[in-house]
MARFIGU-95416 format. One record per residue (C-alpha): residue number from 1; residue in three letters; chain; x, y, z. Coordinates in steps of 0.2 Angstrom, whole numbers. Layout:
% MARFIGU-95416
+-----+------+------+-------+-------+-------+
! pos ! code ! unit !    px !    py !    pz !
+-----+------+------+-------+-------+-------+
! NUM !  ALA !    A !     X !     Y !     Z !
...
+-----+------+------+-------+-------+-------+
***
This chain:
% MARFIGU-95416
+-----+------+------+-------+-------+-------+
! pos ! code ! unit !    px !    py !    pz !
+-----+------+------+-------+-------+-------+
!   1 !  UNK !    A !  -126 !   -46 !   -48 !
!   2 !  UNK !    A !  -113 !   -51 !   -59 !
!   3 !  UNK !    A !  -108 !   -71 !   -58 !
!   4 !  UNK !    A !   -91 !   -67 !   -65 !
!   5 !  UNK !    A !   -76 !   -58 !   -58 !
!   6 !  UNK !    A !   -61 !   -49 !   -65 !
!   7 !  UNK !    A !   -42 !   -49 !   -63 !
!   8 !  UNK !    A !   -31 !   -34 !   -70 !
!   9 !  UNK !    A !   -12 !   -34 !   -66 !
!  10 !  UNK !    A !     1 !   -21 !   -77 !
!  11 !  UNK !    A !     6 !   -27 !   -94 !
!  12 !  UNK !    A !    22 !   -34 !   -88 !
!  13 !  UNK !    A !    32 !   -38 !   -73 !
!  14 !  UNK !    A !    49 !   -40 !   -70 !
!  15 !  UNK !    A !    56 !   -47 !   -53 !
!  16 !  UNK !    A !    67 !   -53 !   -42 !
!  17 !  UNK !    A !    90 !   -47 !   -41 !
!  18 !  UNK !    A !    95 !   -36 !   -55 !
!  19 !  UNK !    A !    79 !   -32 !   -64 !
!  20 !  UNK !    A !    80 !   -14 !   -63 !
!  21 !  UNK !    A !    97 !   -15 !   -75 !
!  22 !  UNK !    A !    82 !   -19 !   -88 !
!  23 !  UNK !    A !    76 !    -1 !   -84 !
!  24 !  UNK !    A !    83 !     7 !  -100 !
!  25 !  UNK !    A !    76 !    -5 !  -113 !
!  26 !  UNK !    A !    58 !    -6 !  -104 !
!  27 !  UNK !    A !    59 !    13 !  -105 !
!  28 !  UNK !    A !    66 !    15 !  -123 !
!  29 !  UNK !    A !    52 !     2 !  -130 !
!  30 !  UNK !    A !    39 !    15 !  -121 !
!  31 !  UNK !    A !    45 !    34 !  -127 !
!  32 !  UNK !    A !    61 !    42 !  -128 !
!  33 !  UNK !    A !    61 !    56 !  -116 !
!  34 !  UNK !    A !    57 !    50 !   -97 !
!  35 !  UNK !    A !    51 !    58 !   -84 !
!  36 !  UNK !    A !    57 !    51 !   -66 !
!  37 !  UNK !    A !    46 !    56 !   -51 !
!  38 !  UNK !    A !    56 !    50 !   -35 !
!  39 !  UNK !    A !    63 !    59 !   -19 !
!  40 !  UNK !    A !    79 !    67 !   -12 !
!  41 !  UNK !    A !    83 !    51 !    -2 !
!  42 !  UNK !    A !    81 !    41 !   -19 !
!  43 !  UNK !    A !    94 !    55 !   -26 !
!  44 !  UNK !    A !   107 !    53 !    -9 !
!  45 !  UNK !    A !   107 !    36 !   -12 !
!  46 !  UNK !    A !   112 !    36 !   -29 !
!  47 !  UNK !    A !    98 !    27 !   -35 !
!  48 !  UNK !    A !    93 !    42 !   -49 !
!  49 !  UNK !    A !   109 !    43 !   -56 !
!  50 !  UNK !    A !   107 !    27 !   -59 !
!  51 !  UNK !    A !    92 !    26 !   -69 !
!  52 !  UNK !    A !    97 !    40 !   -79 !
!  53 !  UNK !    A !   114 !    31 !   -84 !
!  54 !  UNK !    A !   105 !    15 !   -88 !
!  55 !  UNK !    A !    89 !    24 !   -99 !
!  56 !  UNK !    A !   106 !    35 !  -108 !
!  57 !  UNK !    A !   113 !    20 !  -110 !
!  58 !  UNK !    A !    97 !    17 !  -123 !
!  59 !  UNK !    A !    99 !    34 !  -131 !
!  60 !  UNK !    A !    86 !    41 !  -118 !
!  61 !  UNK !    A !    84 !    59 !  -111 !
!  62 !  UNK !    A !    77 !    62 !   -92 !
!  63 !  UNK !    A !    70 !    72 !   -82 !
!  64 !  UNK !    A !    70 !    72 !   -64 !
!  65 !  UNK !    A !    54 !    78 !   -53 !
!  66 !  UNK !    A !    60 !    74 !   -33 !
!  67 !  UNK !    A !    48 !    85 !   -26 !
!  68 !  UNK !    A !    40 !    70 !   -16 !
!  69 !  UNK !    A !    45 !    74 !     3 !
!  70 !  UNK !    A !    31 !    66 !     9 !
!  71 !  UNK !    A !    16 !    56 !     7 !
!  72 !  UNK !    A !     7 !    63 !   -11 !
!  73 !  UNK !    A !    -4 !    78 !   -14 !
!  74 !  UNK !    A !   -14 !    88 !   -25 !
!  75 !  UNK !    A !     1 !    99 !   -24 !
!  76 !  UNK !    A !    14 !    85 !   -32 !
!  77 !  UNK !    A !     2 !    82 !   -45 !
!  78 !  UNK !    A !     3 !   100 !   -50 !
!  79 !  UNK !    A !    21 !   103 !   -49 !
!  80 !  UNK !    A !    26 !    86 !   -59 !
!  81 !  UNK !    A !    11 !    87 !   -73 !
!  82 !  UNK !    A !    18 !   104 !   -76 !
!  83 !  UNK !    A !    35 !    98 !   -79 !
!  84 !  UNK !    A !    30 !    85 !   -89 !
!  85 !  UNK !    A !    20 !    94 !  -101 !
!  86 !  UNK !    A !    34 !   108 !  -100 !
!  87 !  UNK !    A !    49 !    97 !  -103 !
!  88 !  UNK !    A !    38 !    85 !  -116 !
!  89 !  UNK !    A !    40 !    70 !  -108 !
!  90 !  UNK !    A !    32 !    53 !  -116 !
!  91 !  UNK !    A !    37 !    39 !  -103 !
!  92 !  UNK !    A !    35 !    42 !   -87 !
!  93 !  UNK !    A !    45 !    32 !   -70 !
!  94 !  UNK !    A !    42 !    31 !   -55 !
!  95 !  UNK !    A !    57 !    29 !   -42 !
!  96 !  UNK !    A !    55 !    28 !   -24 !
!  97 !  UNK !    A !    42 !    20 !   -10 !
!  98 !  UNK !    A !    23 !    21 !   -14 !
!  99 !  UNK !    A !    20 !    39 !   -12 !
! 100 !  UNK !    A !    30 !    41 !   -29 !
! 101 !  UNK !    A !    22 !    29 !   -37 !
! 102 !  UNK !    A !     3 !    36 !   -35 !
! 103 !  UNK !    A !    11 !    53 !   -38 !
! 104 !  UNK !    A !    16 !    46 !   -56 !
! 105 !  UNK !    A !     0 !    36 !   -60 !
! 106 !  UNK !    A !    -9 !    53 !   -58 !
! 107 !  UNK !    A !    -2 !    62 !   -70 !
! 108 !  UNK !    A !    -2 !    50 !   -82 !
! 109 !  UNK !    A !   -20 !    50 !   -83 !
! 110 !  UNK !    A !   -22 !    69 !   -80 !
! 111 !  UNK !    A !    -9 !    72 !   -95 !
! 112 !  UNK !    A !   -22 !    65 !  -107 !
! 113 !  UNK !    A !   -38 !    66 !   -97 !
! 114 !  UNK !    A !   -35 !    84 !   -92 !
! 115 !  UNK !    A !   -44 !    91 !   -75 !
! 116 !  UNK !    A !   -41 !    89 !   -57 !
! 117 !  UNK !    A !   -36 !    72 !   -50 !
! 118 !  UNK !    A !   -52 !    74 !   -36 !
! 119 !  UNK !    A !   -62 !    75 !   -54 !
! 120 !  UNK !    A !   -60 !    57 !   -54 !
! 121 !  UNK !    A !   -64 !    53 !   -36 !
! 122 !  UNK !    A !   -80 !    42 !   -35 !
! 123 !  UNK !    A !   -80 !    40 !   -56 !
! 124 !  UNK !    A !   -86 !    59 !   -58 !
! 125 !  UNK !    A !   -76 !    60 !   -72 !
! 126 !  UNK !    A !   -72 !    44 !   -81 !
! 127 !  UNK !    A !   -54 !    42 !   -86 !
! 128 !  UNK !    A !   -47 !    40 !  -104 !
! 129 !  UNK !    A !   -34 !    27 !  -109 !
! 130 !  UNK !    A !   -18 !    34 !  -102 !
! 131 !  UNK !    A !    -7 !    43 !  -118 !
! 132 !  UNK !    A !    11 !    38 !  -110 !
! 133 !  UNK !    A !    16 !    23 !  -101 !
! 134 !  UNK !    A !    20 !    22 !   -83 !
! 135 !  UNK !    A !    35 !    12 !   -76 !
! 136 !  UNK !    A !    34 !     7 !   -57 !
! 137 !  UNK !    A !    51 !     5 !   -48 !
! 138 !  UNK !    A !    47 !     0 !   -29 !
! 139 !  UNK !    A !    61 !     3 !   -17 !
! 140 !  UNK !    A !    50 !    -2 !    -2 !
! 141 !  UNK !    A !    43 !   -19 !    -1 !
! 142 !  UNK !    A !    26 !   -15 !     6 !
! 143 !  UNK !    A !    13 !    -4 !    -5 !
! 144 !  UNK !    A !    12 !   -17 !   -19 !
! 145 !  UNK !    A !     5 !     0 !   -27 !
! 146 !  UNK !    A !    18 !    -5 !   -43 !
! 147 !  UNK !    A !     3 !   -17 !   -46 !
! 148 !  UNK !    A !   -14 !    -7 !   -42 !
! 149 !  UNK !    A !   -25 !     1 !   -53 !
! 150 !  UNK !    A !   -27 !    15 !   -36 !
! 151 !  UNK !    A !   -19 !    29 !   -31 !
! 152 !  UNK !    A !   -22 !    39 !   -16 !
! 153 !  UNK !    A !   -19 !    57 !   -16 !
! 154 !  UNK !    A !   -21 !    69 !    -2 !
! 155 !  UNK !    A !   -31 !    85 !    -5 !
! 156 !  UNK !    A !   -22 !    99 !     3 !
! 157 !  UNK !    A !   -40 !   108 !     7 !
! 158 !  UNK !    A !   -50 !    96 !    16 !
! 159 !  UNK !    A !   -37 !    87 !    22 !
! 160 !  UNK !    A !   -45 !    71 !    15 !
! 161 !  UNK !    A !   -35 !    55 !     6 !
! 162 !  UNK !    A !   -43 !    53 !    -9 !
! 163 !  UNK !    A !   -42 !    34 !   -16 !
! 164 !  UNK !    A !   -46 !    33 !   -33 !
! 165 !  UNK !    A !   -48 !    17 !   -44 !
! 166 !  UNK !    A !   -49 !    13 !   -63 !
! 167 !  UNK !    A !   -39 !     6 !   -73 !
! 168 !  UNK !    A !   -31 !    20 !   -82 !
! 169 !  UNK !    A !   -19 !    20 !   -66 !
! 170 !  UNK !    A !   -10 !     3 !   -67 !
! 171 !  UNK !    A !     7 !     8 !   -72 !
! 172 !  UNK !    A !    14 !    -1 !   -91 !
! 173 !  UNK !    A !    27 !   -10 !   -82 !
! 174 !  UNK !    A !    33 !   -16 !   -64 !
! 175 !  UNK !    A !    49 !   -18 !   -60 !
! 176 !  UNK !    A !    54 !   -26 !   -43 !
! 177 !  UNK !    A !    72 !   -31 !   -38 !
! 178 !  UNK !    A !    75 !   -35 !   -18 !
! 179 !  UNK !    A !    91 !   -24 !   -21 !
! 180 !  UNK !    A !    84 !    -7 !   -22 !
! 181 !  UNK !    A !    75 !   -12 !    -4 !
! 182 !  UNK !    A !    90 !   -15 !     3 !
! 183 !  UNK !    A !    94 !     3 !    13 !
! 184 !  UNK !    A !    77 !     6 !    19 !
! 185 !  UNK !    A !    80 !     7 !    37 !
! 186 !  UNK !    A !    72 !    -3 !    51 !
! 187 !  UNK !    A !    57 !    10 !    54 !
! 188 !  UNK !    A !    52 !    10 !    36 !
! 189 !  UNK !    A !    52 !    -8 !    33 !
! 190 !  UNK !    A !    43 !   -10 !    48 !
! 191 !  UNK !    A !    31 !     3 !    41 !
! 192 !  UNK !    A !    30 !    -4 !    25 !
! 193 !  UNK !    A !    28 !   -24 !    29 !
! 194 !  UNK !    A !    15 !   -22 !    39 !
! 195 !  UNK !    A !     6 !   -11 !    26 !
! 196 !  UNK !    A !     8 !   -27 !    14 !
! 197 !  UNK !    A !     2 !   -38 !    29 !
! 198 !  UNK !    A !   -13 !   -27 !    27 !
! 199 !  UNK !    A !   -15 !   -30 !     9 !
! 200 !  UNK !    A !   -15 !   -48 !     9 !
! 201 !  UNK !    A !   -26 !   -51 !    25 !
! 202 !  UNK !    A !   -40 !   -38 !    20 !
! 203 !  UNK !    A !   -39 !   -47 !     1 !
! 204 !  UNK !    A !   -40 !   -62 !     8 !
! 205 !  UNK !    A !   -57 !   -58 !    19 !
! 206 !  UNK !    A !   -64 !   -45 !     7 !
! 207 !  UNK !    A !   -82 !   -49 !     2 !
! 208 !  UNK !    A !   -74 !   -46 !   -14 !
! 209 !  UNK !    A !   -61 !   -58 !   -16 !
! 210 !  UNK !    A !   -63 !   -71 !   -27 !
! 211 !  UNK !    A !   -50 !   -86 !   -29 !
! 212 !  UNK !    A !   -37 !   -77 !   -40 !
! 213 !  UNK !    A !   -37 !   -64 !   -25 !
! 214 !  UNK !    A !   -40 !   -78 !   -13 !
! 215 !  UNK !    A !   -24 !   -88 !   -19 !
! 216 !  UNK !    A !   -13 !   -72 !   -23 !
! 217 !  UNK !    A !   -18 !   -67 !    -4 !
! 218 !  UNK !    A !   -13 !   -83 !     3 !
! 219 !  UNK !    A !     2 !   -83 !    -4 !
! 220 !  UNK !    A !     7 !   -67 !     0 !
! 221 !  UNK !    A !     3 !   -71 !    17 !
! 222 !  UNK !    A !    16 !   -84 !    19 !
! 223 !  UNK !    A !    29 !   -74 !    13 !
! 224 !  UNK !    A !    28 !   -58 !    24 !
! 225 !  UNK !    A !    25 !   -68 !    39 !
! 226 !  UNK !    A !    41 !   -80 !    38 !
! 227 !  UNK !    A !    52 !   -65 !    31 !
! 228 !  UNK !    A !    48 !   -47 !    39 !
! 229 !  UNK !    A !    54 !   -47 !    55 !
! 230 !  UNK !    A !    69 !   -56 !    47 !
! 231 !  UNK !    A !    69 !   -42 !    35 !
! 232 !  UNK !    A !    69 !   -30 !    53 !
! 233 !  UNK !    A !    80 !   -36 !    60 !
! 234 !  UNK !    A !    94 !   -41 !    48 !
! 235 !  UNK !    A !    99 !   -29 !    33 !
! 236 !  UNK !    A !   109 !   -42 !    24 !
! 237 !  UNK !    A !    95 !   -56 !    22 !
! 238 !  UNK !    A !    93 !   -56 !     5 !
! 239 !  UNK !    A !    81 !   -69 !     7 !
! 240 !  UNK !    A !    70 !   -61 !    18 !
! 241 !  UNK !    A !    72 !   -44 !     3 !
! 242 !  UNK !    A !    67 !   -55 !    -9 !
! 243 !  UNK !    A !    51 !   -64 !     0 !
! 244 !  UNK !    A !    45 !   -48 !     7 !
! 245 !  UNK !    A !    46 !   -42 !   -12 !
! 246 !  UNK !    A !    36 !   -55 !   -19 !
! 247 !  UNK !    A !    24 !   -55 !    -4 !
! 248 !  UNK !    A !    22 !   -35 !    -7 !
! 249 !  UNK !    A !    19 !   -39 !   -27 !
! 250 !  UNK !    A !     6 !   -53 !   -22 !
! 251 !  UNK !    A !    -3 !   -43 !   -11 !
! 252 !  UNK !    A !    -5 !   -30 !   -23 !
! 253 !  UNK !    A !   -11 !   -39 !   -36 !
! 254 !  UNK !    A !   -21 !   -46 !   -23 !
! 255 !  UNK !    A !   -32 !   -30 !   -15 !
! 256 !  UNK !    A !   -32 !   -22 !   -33 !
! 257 !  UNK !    A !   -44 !   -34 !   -39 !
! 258 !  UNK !    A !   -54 !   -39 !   -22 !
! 259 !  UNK !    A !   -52 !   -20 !   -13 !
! 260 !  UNK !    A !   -46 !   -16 !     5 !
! 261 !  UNK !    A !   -58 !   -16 !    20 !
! 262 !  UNK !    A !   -60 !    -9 !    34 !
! 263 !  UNK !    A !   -42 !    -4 !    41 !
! 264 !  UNK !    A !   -38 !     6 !    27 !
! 265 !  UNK !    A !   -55 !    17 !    25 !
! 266 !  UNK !    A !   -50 !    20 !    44 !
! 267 !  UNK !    A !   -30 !    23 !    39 !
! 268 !  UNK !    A !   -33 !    36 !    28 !
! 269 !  UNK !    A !   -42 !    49 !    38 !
! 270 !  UNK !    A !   -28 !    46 !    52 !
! 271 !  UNK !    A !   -14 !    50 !    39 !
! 272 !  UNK !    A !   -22 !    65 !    31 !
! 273 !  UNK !    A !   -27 !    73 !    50 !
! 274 !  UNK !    A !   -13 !    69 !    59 !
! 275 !  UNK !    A !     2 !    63 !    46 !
! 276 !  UNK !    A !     5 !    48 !    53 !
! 277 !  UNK !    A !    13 !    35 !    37 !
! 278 !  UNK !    A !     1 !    25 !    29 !
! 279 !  UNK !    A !    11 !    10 !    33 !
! 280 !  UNK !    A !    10 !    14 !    54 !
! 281 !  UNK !    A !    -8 !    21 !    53 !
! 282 !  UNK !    A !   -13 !     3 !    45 !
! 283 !  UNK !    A !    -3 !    -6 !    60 !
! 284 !  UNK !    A !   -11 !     3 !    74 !
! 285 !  UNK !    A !   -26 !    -3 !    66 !
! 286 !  UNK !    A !   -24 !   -21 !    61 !
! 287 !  UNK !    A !   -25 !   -27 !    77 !
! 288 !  UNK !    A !   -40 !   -20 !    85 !
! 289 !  UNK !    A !   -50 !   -22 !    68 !
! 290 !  UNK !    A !   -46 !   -41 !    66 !
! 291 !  UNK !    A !   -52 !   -43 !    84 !
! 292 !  UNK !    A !   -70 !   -31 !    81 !
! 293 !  UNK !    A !   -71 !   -41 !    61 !
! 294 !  UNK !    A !   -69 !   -58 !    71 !
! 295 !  UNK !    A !   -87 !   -67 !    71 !
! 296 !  UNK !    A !   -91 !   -61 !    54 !
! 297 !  UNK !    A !   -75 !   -72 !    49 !
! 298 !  UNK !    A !   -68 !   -84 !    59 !
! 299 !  UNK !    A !   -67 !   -98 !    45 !
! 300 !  UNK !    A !   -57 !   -88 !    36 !
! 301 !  UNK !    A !   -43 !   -82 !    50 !
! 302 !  UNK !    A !   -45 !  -100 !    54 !
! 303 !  UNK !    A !   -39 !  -102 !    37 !
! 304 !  UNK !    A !   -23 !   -91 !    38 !
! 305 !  UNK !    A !   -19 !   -99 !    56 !
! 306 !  UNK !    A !    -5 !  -112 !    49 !
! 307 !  UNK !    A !     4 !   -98 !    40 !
! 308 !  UNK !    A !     9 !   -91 !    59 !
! 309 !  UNK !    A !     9 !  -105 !    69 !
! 310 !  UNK !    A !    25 !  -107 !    78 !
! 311 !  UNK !    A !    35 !  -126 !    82 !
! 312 !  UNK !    A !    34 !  -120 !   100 !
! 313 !  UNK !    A !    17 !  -119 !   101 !
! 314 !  UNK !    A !     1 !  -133 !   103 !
! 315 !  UNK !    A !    -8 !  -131 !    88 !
! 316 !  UNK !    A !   -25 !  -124 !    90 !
! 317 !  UNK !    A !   -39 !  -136 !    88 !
! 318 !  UNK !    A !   -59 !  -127 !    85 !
! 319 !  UNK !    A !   -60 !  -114 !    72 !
! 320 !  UNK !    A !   -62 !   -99 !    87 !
! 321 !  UNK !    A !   -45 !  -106 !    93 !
! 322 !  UNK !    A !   -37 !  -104 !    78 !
! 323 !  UNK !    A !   -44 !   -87 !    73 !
! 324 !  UNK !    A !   -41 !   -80 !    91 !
! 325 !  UNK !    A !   -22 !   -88 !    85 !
! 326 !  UNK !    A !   -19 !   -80 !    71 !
! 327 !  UNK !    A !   -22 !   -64 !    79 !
! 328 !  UNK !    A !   -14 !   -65 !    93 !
! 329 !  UNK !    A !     1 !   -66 !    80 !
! 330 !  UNK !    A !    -2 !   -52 !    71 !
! 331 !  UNK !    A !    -2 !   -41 !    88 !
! 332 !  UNK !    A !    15 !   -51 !    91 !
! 333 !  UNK !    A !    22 !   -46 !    76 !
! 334 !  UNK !    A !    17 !   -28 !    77 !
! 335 !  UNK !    A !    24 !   -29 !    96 !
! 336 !  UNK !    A !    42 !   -34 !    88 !
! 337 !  UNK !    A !    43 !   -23 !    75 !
! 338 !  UNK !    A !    39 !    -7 !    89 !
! 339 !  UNK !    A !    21 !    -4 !    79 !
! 340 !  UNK !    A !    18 !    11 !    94 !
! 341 !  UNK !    A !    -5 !    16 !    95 !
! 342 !  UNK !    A !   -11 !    34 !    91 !
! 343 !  UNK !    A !    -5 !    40 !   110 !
! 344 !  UNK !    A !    12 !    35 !   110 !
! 345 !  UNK !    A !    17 !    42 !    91 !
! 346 !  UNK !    A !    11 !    58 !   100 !
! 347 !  UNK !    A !    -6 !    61 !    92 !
! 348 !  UNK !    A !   -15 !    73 !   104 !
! 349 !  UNK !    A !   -29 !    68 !   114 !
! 350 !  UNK !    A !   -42 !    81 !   113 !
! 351 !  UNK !    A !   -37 !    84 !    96 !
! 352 !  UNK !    A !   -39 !    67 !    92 !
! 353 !  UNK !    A !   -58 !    65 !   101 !
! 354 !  UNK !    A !   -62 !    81 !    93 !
! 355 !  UNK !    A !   -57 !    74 !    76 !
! 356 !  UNK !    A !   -67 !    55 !    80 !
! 357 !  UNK !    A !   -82 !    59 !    72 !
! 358 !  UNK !    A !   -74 !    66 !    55 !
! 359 !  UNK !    A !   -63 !    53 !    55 !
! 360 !  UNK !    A !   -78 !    40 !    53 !
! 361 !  UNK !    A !   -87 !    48 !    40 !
! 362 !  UNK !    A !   -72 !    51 !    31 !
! 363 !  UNK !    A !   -68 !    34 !    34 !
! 364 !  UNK !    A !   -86 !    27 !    30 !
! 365 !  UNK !    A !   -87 !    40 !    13 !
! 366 !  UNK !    A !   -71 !    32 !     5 !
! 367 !  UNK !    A !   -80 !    14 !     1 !
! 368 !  UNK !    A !   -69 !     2 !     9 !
! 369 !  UNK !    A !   -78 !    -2 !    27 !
! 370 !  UNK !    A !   -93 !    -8 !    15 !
! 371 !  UNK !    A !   -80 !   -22 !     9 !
! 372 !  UNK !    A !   -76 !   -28 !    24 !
! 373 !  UNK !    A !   -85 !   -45 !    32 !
! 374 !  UNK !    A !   -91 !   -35 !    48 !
! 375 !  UNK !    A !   -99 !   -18 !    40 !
! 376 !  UNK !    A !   -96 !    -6 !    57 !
! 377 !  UNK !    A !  -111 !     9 !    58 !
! 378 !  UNK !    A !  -104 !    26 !    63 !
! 379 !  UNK !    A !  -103 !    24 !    79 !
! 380 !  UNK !    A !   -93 !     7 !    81 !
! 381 !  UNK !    A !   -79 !    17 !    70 !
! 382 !  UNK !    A !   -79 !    29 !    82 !
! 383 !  UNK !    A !   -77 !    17 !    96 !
! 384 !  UNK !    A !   -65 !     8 !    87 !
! 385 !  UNK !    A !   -55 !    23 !    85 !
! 386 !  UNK !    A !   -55 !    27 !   103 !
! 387 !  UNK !    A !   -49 !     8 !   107 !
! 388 !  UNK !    A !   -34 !    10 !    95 !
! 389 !  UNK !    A !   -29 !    27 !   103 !
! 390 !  UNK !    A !   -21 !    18 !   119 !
! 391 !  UNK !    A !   -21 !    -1 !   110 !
! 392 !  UNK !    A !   -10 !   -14 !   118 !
! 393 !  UNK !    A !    -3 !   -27 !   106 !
! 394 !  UNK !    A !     1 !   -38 !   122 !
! 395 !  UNK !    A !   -18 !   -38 !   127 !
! 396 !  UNK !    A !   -28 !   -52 !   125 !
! 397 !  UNK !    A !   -44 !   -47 !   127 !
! 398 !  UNK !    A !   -56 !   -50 !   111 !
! 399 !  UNK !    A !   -70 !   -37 !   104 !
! 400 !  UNK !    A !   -86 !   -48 !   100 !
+-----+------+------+-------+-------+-------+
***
């Protein structure tokens, strides 16, 4: 077993108001022909044009792939590699919410490494060095994935979410500026913050975190749970953009090096089934997984109790006061921001029962249960799924 652990974040970071007018130099010192894989909304709000007018500004050409309508597949990856290698681009950006991003980080590898992304899945096929650089532009504050050497990629056959992870997918460059999260509407940064939530708390109780990831998760933490349902609620706290920015891009950095558990092994399968956003899936989730992972971590929720405790409330006292606490939170916050269970976003139920036990294994087969403190068999997926399917937030009842 190794004794030593390993940290990897991209090559540069820029954050915080008005970073993304750096754009254009960043991009210029990478290639001179860029590639921008983004969305339609990203178009209607004028956010392209803007890129292209800041890269011109540095004497560069692009090219725009919008084809993103939803979250990524195979099919993306098709459609922009072959525009890529068509229009010969040699720096590629990425515009848009975390589905774009992953899009991007694919075809930067496969436009050297050649193949089909699932060739990658698992290390089948090892990865070479990416031959163009990659540029990470969030607009969400949430995936963290501008920081991640992961992308996740449907595959529109067997209807399973790939995740795939080496190195060769951390983008070049992130930039993060709170502006550009600025119109995502109520739903999305709902979606979104507790996705990041996600991040930090599974980083923090992976059995591979480490204290880099520790620290990073910690941190990230604090700043999602003083500033998203601020960020709900109100579109003009700026402070609250710029928190949940930071707290994304923590949390990032955070489970790229210490991994997800077991909320997003059981996520995926959700997504890819029934097309729920990755962001809601993980919410309907959070909950009901904190409560079953419990005993096997009750210092550590202990831990992160302080970061939600509230001026009304006593503070709890014993370490299963303080866990229960801390989680009791987390369903209030996902009560606040509307976070509705698999029922009531209209997942249907024999469908859904039919589906359980695919859903586990599928769940089981992409790694990230393994990671987490309480390792769940089969079954106890499966039951864990069936809880989530009509989950309360404003229960208090506790899984032991």
């Amino acid at each position: 077993m190794n004794t030593y652990a390993t940290f990897q974040t991209p090559q540069k970071v820029l954050y915080g108001p008005d970073s993304f007018q750096q754009v254009g130099k960043e991009a210029a010192a990478k290639g001179k022909k860029a590639l921008i894989i983004t969305d339609p909304i990203m178009a209607k709000l004028g956010y392209v044009e803007q890129c292209r007018q800041l890269l011109a500004a540095e004497g560069l050409e692009s090219i725009v792939y919008q084809g993103v309508a939803s979250e990524p597949t195979d099919a993306y990856v098709v459609e922009a590699l072959d525009l890529l290698r068509d229009e010969a681009c040699d720096v590629v950006l990425s515009l848009g919410g975390g589905s774009c991003i992953d899009t991007a980080k694919a075809i930067v590898v496969l436009e050297r490494s050649g193949g089909y992304i699932g060739d990658y899945l698992g290390g089948k096929k090892a990865c070479l060095p990416p031959g163009i650089a990659h540029i990470a532009i969030p607009t969400t504050a949430g995936t963290g994935s501008e920081a991640t050497d992961v992308t996740v990629i449907t595959n529109t056959q067997t209807h399973v979410k790939m995740m795939i992870k080496h190195p060769a997918f951390m983008p070049a460059v992130a930039i993060v500026d709170p502006a550009l999260t600025r119109s995502a509407p109520p739903h999305v940064i709902a979606a979104t913050g507790i996705d990041a939530l996600c991040h930090a708390i599974e980083a923090y109780l992976s059995k591979k975190a480490h204290p880099m990831t520790k620290m990073l998760a910690y941190s990230a933490v604090t700043h999602i749970v003083h500033s998203l349902q601020r960020s709900y609620e109100d579109p003009h706290d700026l402070d609250a953009k710029e928190r949940m920015c930071i707290g994304s891009l923590q949390a990032g950095m955070a489970f790229s090096n210490a991994s997800v558990t077991l909320v997003h092994g059981m996520s995926r399968p959700i997504g890819a089934l029934f097309h729920v956003p990755h962001g809601i899936s993980n919410a309907m989730l959070l909950p009901a997984v904190l409560e079953f992972t419990q005993p096997s971590c009750i210092e550590e929720l202990a831990e992160l109790m302080p970061l939600f405790v509230r001026e009304q409330d006593a503070e709890p006292v014993t370490l299963k006061e303080r866990a229960d606490y801390t989680i009791r939170q987390v369903k209030e916050l996902c009560r606040n921001l509307q976070i509705p269970n698999l029922r009531s976003w209209g997942i249907p139920e024999q469908e859904f029962h039919t589906m359980l036990e695919k859903m586990a294994r599928d769940a089981w087969d992409s790694g990230s249960p393994s990671n987490n403190p309480r390792v769940p068999t089969i079954g106890e997926i499966m039951d864990l799924y069936r809880i989530c399917y009509d989950y309360s937030y404003s229960c208090d009842r506790m899984t032991q």
